[in-house]
C-alpha positions as CSV (number, residue, x, y, z in Angstrom):
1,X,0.0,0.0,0.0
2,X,1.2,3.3,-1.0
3,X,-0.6,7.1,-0.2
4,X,0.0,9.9,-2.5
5,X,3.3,10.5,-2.0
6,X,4.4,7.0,-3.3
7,X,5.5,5.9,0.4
8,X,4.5,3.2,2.4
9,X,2.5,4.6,5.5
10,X,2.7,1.3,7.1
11,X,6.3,0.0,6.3
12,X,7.3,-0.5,10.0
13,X,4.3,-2.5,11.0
14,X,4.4,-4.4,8.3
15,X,7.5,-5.3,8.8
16,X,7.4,-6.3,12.6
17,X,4.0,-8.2,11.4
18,X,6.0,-10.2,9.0
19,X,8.7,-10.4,11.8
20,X,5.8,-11.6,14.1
21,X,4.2,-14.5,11.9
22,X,8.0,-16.4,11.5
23,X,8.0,-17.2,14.9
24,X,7.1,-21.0,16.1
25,X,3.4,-21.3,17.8
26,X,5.0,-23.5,20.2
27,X,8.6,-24.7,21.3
28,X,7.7,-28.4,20.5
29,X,10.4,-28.2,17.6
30,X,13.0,-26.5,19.7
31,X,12.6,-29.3,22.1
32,X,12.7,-31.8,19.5
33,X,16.0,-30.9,19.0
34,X,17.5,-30.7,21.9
35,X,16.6,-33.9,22.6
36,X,18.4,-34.9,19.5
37,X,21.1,-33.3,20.2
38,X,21.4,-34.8,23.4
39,X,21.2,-38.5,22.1
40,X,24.2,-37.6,19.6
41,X,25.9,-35.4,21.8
42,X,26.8,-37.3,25.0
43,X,29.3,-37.0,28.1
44,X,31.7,-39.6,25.8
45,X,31.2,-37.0,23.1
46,X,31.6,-33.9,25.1
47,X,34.8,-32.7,23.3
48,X,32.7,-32.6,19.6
49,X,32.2,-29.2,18.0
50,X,29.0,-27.4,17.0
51,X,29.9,-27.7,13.2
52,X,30.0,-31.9,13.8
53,X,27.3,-31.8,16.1
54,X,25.1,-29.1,13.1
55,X,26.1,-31.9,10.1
56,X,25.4,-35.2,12.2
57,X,21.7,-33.6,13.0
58,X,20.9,-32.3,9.8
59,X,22.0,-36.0,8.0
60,X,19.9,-37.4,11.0
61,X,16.8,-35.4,9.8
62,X,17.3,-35.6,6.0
63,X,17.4,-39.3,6.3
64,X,14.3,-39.1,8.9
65,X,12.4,-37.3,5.8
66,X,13.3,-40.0,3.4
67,X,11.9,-42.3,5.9
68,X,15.2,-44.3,6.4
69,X,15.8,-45.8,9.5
70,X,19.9,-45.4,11.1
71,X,20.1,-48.8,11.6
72,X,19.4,-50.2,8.1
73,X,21.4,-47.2,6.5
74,X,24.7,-48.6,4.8
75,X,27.3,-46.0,3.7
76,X,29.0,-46.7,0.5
77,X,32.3,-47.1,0.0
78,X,32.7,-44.1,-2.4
79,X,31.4,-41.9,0.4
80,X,35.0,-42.3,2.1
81,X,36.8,-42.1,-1.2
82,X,38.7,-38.5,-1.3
83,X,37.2,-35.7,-3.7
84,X,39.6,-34.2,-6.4
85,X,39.0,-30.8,-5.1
């Protein structure tokens, strides 16, 4: 929406309501993943960084979505093989 003057009257409300509806109805999914992170990250596993701890969680969830369970998932042998780069 514009007035006459070609500005927005509105710009900084509609910017916090935008900022507003992003947020999470609940903190079910930031509980969720704590509790994942706890089963990955435990006290024998106390010394592993966040960028180990980020990639381990995000392969966790990408293979939840693909409906593939851990313990049936194989790695292939080309995953270990070095990249050219």
């Amino acid at each position: 929406m514009k007035d006459a003057s070609e500005t927005n009257p509105f710009e900084e409300l509609c910017t916090l309501a935008m900022q507003l509806l992003v947020l999470p109805w609940s903190n079910a999914d930031v509980e969720r993943l704590f509790s994942q992170m706890n089963l990955v990250k435990t006290k024998l596993r106390n010394r592993m960084g966040s960028k180990l701890l980020d990639s381990i969680l995000t392969i966790k969830s990408g293979l939840r979505r693909q409906n593939i369970h851990l313990s049936y998932f194989v790695v292939s042998f080309s995953c270990f093989k070095k990249s050219s780069t």
